[in-house]
N, C-alpha and C positions, 0 to 999 in steps of 0.2 A: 363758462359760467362766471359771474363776478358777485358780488355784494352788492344788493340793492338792486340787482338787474332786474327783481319782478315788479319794480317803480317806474314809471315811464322815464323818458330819454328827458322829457320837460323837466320834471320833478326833481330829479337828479342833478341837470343843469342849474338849477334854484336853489341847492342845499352843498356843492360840493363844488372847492376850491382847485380841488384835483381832484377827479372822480376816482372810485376804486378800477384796479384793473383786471382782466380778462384774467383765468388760470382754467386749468384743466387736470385731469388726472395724469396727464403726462409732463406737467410744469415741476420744476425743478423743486425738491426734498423742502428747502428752505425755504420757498415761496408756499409749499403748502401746509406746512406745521406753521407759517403763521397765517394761514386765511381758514385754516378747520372753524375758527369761528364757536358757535354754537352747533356742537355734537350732543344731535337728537338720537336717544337711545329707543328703539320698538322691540319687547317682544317679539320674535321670529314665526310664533306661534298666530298673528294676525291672519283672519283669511284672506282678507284684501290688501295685503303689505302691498302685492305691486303698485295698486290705487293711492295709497297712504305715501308715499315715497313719491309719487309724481305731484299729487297735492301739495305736500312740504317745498319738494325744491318749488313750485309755480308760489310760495310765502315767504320764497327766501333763504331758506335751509341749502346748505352746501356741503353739508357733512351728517352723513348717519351712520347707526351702529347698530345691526340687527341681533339682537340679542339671544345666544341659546344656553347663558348660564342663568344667575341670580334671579332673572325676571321670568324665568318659569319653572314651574314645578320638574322634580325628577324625570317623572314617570311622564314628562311631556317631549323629551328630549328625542325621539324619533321620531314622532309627529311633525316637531319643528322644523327637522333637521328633511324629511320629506318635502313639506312647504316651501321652504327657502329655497328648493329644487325646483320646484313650479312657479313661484313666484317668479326667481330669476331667469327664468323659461318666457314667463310672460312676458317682461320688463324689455327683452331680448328682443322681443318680435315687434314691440309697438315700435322701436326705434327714434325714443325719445332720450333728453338730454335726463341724466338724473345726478344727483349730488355722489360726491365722495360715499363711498358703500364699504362699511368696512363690517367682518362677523363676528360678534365675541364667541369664542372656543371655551369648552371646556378642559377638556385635553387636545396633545398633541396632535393624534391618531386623526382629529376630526377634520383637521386641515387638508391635510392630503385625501382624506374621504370625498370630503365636500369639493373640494378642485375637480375630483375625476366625476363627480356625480353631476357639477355644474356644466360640464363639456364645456361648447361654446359660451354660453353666458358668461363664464365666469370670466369674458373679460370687462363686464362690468362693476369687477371688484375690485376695490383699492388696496382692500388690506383687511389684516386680521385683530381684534382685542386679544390680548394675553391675560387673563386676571389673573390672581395672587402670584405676579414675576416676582423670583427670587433666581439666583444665581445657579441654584438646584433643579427650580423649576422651569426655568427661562429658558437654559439653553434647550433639553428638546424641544420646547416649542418653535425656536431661533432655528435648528435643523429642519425641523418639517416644513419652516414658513419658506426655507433654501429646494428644498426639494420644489415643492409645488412650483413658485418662481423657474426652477429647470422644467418641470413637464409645461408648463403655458409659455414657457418663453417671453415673456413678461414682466416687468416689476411686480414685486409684492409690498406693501408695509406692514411692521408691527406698528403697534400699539398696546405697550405693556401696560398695567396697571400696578400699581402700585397699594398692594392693600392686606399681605400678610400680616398674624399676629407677630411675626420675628422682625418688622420693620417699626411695630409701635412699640414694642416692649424696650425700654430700655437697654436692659445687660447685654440684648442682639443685635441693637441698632445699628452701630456702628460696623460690626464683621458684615449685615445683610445688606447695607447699605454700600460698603467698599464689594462687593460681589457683584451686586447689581451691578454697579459701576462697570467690574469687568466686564462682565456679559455684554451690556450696551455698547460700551466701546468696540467693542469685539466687531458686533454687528453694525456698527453706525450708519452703512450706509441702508439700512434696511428699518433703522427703527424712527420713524415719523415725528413721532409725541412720547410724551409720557403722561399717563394717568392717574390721577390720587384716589383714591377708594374711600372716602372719609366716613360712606356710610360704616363700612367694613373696622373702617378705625374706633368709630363710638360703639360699636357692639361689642368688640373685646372687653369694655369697660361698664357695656349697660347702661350706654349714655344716645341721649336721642335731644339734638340741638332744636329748642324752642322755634319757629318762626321767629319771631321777635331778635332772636342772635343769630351770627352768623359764625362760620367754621371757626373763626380768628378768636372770637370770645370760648370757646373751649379750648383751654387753656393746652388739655392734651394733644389733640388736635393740630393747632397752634405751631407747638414744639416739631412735630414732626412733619409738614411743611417746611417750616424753617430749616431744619433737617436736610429734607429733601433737596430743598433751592440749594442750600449750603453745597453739596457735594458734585450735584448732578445739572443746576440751571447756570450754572458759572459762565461767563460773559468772556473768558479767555480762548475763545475755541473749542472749549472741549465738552462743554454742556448742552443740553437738551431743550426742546421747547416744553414746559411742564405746565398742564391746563390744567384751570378751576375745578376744585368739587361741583358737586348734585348738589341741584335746590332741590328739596322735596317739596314744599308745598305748593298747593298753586289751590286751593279752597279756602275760601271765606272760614275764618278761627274765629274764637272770640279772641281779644284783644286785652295783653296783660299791661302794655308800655304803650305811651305814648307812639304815636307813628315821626318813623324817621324821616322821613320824606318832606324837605324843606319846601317852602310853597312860591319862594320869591322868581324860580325857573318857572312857575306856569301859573303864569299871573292874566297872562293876555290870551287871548281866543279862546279857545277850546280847551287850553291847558290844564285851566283849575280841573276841570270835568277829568278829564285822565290823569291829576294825580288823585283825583277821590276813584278812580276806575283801580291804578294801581294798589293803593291801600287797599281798596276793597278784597283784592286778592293778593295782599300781603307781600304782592313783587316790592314795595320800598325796602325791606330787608333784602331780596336779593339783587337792590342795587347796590345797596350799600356795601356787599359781599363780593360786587364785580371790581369793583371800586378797590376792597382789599385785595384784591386777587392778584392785578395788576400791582399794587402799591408794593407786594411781595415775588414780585417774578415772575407770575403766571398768565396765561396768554390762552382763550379761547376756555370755553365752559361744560362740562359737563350736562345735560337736561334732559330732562324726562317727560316735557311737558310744551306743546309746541307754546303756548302763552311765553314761555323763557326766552323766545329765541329773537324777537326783536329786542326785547331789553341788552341782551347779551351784545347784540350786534350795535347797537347804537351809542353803545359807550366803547365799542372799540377803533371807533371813526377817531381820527387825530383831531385834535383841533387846531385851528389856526395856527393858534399862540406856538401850542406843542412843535409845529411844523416849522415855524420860522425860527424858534430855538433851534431846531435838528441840523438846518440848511444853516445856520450860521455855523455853530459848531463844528461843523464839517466843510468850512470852506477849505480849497486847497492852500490858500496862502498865511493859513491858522494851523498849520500841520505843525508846527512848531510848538504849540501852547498858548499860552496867555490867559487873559479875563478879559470880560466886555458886559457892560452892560446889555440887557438885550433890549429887542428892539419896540417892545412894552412897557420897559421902564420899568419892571415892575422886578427884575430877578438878576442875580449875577449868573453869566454864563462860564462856568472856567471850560477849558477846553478838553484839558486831556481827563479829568476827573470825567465830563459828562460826555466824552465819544463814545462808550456803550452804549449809554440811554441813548444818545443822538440814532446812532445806527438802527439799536431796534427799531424807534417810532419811525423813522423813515421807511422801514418793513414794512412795518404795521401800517404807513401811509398809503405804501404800493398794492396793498389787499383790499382795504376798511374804505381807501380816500382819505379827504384832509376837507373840513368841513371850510363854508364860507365863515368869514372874518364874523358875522352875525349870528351864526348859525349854531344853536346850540342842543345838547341831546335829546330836549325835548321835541324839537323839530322831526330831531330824526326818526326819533321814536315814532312819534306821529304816525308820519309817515311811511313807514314802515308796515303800521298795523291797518293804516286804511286802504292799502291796497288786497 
């Protein structure tokens, strides 16, 4: 699978200075915590998930998350947990490609259940959600996700989440947060991503973020991301790839603030027309929210709502400029240091301050692409949703 593969070979050609590259679920830990992209979250409880799943990836989707905690009811949990046996029974026989498959657990126990129940299918599975990891709660998950990986013979990933009240409260922040850390490290080479729970974060407090703002403008919020980035996304080795919160809206509100969504990117063609499409369904907040996502550490999105998943993707394409920053910065015979003008004129390059940033974007170049010298997000966007 790649990014942007359900756009034709032309199309791609037209819009992409380096096209994104090929990965697979057997592509190396680091090539795929950063190409998850937009992780599309479904209810497990779908009766047509297999159909739902092969529609998504044939839109682009390369990462899903079938869900049997928060998105359904209690009393729905064997039901789910039934389906997702059949479905991936289905999924099995048709012998199609399908995106990254990963199951959110509620307990341990379900992991190992669910392996022996899937037999064969299950090796259409990438890996497992962990919600509310804590260092207490973590490791049996961390065990059972070792087991199962021994009975298939196979890799497994986690995918913690990150969303107890002992991670927002203050006076635990910091012991829950050096825990976790252990845990993870413990496991590293098993754990994928990390996930922010931010729904989970404003319910502690009774707090429910307007469309109109994004995770960053709550203030609580806020703090503990930064939090998070601070201890666990560190750029020395030993951090994690940590993706976006949940947009939740994706229906027409009424409108408290002006819209964010500046008009001078989609001036020509068809553009005006799609950014009155995106206001209309209040996506100009959650670009503005990808936008801080990145600005703060974080890499590939959360979503509930397939409309999310081109915006998501289209802003994680590099850009030119971006690109030719990275490839200077990292030339070999600049291993030494210095500054430099870059090659826009427009910015100071120093070298050894920005060889993280350099590295990552060149990641992120080898998943997303590296857009033409012209070629800006709204193209991609475009693009993206007309096929």
């Amino acid at each position: 699978m790649r990014h942007f593969g359900h756009i034709s070979p032309a199309a791609r050609k037209g819009l992409f200075h380096r096209e994104p590259a090929e990965f697979g679920a057997g592509s190396p830990a680091r090539t795929l915590s950063a190409a998850l992209g937009a992780t599309l979250y479904s209810p497990a409880t779908r009766p047509r998930l297999a159909d739902d799943i092969i529609k998504q990836a044939g839109r682009g989707v390369v990462s899903m998350v079938l869900c049997l905690e928060d998105s359904i009811d209690d009393s729905e949990v064997a039901e789910a947990e039934g389906n997702l046996v059949r479905q991936f029974t289905d999924l099995a026989a048709r012998g199609v490609e399908v995106p990254l498959l990963f199951i959110r657990v509620r307990e341990p126990e379900q992991i190992t259940d669910l392996v022996n129940r899937l037999g064969g299918s299950a090796r259409l599975l990438s890996g497992f959600v962990l919600p509310k990891f804590t260092e207490e709660r973590g490791v049996p998950f961390m065990e059972a996700l070792t087991k199962a990986e021994t009975a298939m013979s196979r890799r497994l990933f986690a995918m913690p989440v990150l969303e107890s009240p002992e991670l927002l409260h203050l006076e635990s922040r910091g012991e829950t947060l050096r825990g976790i850390a252990r845990t993870v490290d413990r496991y590293r080479d098993r754990v994928l991503a990390l996930r922010l729970g931010v729904t989970d974060f404003c319910s502690a407090y009774g707090l429910r973020r307007a469309p109109d703002m994004t995770a960053y403008d709550v203030q609580l919020v806020a703090a503990v991301i930064a939090d998070v980035v601070n201890v666990l996304g560190r750029a020395d080795g030993t951090g994690f790839t940590i993706t976006g919160p949940v947009w939740e809206y994706f229906r027409l509100q009424e409108r408290m603030f002006k819209p964010q969504l500046r008009r001078s990117p989609f001036l020509e063609g068809r553009a005006e027309e799609l950014r009155t499409e995106l206001i209309e369904h209040d996506l100009d907040g959650l670009l503005r929210e990808i936008e801080l996502d990145r600005a703060n550490g974080l890499l590939g999105k959360t979503c509930i709502h397939p409309s999310h998943v081109a915006p998501v993707h289209a802003l994680s394409v590099v850009s030119h400029e971006e690109f030719s920053d990275a490839q200077d910065i990292l030339r070999p015979e600049r291993g030494g240091g210095g500054v430099m003008r870059s090659a826009y004129t427009n910015k100071m390059n120093e070298v050894k301050p920005h060889r993280a940033w350099a590295e990552r974007t060149l990641l992120r170049a080898e998943v997303f692409g590296v857009a033409k010298e012209d070629v800006g997000f709204v193209d991609l966007l475009a693009a993206g949703l007309a096929e």
